[in-house]
N, C-alpha and C positions, 0 to 999 in steps of 0.2 A: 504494500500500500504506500502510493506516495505522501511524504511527508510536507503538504500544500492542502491549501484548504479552495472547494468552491464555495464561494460569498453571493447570497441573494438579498435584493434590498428591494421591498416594499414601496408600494407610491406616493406614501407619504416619507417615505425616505429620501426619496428624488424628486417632491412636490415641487420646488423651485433652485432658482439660482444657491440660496443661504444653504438649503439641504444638501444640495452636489456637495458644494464645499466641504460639510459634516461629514459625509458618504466616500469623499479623498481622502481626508484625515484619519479616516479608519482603516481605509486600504493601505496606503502608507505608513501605519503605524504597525504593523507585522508582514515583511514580506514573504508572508506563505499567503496571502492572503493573493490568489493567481486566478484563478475564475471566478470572474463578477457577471452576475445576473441580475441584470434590469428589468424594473416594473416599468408599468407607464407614469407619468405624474398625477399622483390621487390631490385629497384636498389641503388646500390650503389652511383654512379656515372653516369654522361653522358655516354652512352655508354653501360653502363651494362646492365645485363640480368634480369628477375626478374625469381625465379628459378621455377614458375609454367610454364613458357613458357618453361625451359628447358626440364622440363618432360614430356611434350607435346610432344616437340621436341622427347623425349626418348621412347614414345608410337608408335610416326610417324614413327621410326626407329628399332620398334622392329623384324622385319624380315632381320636388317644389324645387325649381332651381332657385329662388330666392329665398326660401329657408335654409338649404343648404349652404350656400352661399355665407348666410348669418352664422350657421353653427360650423362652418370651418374652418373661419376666418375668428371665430372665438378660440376653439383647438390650434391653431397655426399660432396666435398672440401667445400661448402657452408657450410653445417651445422659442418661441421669438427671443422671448423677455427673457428664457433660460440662457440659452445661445450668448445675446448681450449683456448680461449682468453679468456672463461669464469671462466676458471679450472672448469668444470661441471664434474659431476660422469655419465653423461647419455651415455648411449652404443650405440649412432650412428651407430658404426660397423654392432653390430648385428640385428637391427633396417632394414638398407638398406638391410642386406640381407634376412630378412622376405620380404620386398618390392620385392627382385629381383626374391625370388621362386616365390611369388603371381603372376607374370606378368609374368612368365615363365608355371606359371599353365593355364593362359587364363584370369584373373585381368582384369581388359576393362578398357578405356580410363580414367573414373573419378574416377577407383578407384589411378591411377597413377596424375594424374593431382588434387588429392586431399593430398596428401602424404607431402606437403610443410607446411601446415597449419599444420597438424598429426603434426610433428617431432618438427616444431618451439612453438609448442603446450607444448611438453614435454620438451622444453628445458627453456620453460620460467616456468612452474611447476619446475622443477628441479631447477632452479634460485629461483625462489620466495621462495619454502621448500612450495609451495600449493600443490591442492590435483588435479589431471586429470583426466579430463573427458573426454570419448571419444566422439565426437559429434555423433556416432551411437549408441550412448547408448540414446542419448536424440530427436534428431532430427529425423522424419518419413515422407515416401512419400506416398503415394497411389500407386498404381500400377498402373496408369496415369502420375503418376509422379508431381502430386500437392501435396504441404505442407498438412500431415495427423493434422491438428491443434487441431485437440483434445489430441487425445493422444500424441501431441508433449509437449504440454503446461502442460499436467497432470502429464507426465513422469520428465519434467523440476521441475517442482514443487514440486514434492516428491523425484530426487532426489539429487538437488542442496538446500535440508532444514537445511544441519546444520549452524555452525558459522562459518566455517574454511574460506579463500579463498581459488577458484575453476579456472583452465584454460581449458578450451572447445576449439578445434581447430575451425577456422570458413570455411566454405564455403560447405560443406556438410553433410550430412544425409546417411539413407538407405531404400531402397525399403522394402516392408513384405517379401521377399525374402534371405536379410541382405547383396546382392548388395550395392555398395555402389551409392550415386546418389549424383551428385551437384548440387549446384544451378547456376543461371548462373555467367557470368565473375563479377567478385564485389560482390560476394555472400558472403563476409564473414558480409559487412554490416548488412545483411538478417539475417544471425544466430545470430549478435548482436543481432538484435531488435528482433526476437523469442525468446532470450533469457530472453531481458529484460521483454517482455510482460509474458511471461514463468512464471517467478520468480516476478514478481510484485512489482520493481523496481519502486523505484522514480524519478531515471533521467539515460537515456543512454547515454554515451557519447561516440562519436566518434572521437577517435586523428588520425589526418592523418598528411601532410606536409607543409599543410596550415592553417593560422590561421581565420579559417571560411572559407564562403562563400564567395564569391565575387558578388558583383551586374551585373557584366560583365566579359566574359572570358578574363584573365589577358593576356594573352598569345597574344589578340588581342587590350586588353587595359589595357598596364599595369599598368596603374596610377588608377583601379576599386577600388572602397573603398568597405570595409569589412560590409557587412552585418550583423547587431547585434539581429536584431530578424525576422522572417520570421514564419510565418504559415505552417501549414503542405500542405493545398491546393496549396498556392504560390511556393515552394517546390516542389511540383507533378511536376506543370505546367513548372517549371524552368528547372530539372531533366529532363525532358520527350523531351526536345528539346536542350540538349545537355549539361546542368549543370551538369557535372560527380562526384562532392565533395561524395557525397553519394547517391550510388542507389536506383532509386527510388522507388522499390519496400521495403527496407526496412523502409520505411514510416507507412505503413498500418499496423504492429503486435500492434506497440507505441500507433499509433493514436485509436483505439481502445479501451484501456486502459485511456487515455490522458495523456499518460509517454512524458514527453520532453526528447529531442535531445539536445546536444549542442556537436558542432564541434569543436577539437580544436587541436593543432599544438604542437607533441611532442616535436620538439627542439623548442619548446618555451611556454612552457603554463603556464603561468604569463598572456597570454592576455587569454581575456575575451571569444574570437570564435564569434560564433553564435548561436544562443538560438532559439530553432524548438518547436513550442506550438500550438494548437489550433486555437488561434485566436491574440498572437501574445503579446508581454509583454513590447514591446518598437515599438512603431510605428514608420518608417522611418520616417525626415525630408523630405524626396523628395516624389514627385508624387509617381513615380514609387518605387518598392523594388527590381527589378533586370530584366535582357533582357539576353536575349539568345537565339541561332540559331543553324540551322540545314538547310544542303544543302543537293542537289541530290533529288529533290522530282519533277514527273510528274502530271500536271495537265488536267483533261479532262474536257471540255467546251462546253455543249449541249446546244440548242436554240430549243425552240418548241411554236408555237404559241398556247396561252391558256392552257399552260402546268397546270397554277393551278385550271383550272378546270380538268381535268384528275385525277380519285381519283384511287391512289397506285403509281404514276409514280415513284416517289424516294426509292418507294420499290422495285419495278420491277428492278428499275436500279442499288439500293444495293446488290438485289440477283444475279446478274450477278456476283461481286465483291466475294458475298461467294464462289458461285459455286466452281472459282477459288481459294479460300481459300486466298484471296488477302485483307488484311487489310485496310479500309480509313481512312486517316489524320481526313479530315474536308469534309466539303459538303454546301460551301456558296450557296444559294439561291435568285434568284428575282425571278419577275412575270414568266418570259417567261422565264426564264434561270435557270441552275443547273452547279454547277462544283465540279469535284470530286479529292481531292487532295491524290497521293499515293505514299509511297516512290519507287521512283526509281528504287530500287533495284528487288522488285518484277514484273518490268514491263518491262522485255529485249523487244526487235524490235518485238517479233516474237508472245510473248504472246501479246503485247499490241494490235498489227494486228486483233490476237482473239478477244479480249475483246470488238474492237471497230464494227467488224463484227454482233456481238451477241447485241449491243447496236442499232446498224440500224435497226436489223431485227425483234428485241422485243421494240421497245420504238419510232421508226421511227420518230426520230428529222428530224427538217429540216436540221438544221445545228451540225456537229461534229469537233471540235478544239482538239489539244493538244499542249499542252506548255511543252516543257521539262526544265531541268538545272533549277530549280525554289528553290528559298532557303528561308527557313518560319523562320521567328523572332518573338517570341514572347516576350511581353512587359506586365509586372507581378507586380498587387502591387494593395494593400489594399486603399492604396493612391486616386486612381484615381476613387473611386466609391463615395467621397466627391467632385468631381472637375468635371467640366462639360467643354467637348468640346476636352478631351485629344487626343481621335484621329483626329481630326482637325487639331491641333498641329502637330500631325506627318505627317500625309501628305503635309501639308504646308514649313514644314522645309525641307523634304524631296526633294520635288519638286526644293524648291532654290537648292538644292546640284545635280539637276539633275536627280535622282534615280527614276524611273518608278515602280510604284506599278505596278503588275500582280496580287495582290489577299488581300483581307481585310474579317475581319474574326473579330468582336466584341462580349464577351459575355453579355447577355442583363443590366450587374451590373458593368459592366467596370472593373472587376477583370482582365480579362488579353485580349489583342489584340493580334490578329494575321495577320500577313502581308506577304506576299510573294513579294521578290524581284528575280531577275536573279542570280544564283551565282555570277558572278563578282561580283554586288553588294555587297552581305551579309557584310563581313568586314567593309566597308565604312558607309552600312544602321547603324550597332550597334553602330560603331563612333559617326554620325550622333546623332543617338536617346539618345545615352547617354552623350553626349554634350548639347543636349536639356535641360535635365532634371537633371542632374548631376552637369554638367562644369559649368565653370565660367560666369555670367549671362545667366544662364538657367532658364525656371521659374520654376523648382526646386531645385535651388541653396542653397545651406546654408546660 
């Protein structure tokens, strides 16, 4: 493993001219720090725009050629002001207007909606005196549209070999076509960590505008303490129910490798972050190592007497759920009961009608429920597979506060629970659970 790090920096990390600067100072300040990964430029300020939304915007509006006009001459002012506050030599001008034939020739959505990461790409190359790399030169899709991982990684690797340092824009690739293709929203995470696994990097780090992780969303708690080491698995499970710090898909290139993560906070990186490893290099003091939630999810709630003797029934009842192409949360089970948790979103009034038709008629419960507005918390941490009785705990405490479970969901090593409350609840339940474990005489208190 080489002993060089790839660096991804966030859009608030590259929001303006003062940020570059920041974003130099850090590259500079360790030279292993040799593949940099650029975001587009996010917001400035409350209120502002982050300018891949604006080119979006500029896609949506490509048939107003004077809204268009308006929204990309707003995007162009971005990288302008970057450009000259920097006194860079890079030709912005003529830059956008390669951009603007491309999208005048028929360009599709991502090749527009990738063109922030492009530019802020070349202008942090042109800052550094590094050397650019187009991420179509290194990153590949399938004609499916899955990461081509072979030849992404072999491409990276013979062509990021020398010594110099490199900037890669982040958040997309191209099809065998030479289409260009994104990955999804947060994708530039993604090409970090392709990157690093690519180039066989000793540590990736990710600077965004926080300093780590948070045990709970701050936004709901904002006294959450900072997460100093975490797993990759805890990570997944954290990410996947609403921890946004870093996508969770860019988990899997690193872990593969056993490349660590560590998160850390451009205007401030003096502190330490968060350290993302295997199996984890500083065990929290508390039970748990972080909670998070997610609302909007439907629950369907069958009853069948001597359902476990019925051999296939959870099958019969999954294949209903593909047919639809309808993804499942969870699927807690007893004797005589099954319930199938699904987000919300794919299940309006009119499909769920179907679903529950096709359930009577192939699996003929006695009894069919649904629970709608159901918000799932899970509760994550290494912690709790030394300690016996954690969800006990939670339901006990919960219950003084009032709060009705609708759904309990335990993996069989106590790694992480899952609970369903009401939306209303959700907020109050993570209070709750992290006052338990966290707060002041909790029993996992400091």
């Amino acid at each position: 493993m080489n002993q060089v790090f790839a660096v991804k920096f966030g859009g608030t990390s590259l929001a303006d001219a003062a940020q570059f600067e920041r974003v130099t100072n850090i590259i500079r300040a360790d030279g292993r720090r040799r593949y940099i990964i650029a975001s587009a430029p996010g917001k400035r300020f409350d209120g502002d725009e982050k300018v891949t939304d604006i080119l979006i915007q500029c896609f949506n509006k490509r048939d107003d050629a004077a809204a268009f006009d308006a929204l990309f001459a707003k995007a162009a002012e971005r990288f302008i002001s970057i450009r000259d506050g920097l006194k860079l030599k890079t030709d912005i001008e003529a830059q956008l207007d390669i951009i603007r034939k491309n999208i005048s020739k028929g360009a599709g959505y991502d090749y527009l909606a990738s063109r922030g990461e492009y530019l802020n790409g070349l202008l942090l190359a042109d800052l550094l005196n590094a050397e650019f790399v187009d991420a179509s030169e290194l990153i590949f899709f399938t004609e499916s549209g899955s990461l081509d991982s072979k030849k992404t990684y072999r491409k990276i690797n013979t062509r990021l070999s020398g010594d110099g340092v490199y900037v890669i824009p982040g958040f997309y690739g191209v099809l065998p076509d030479g289409t260009v293709k994104t990955f999804p929203r947060g994708g530039s995470d993604i090409t970090g960590s392709v990157i690093a696994r690519g180039a066989q990097v000793c540590l990736y780090e990710n600077w965004t505008d926080v300093s780590g992780i948070k045990m709970a969303d701050p936004r709901i708690i904002p006294e959450a303490l900072t997460i100093k080491s975490i797993t990759y698995r805890e990570l997944r499970e954290l990410s996947y129910m609403g921890a946004n710090v870093l996508h969770e898909e860019a988990v899997f290139p690193v872990r593969e490798m056993g490349i660590p993560i560590n998160v850390k906070n451009t205007n401030m990186p003096d502190e330490p972050g968060t350290m993302i490893t295997e199996n984890g290099s500083d065990p929290s003091k508390h039970t748990i190592t972080g909670l998070a939630g997610r609302m909007d999810f439907t629950v369907i709630l069958l009853d069948k007497a001597l359902m476990n003797n019925e051999i296939g029934f959870a099958r019969k009842l999954l294949s209903i759920f593909e047919r639809h192409r309808i993804p499942v949360e969870h699927m807690p089970t007893g004797i005589d009961s099954i319930s199938v948790v699904v987000d919300s979103s794919y299940l309006p009034d009119s499909k769920l009608e179907i679903i529950l038709e096709e359930i009577k008629k192939e699996l003929e419960p006695d009894t069919v429920g649904v629970v709608r507005d159901i918000a799932l918390i899970a509760i994550v941490g290494r912690g709790m597979q030394n300690r016996f009785g954690t969800s006990g705990e939670i339901m006990m405490e919960l219950g003084r506060a009032g709060i009705n479970i609708n759904l309990l969901n335990q993996s069989i090593n106590e790694m992480s629970i899952i609970i369903g409350v009401h939306n209303r609840d959700c907020h109050r339940t993570l209070r709750v659970i992290y006052e338990l474990f966290v707060g002041d005489g909790g029993s996992g208190a400091e």
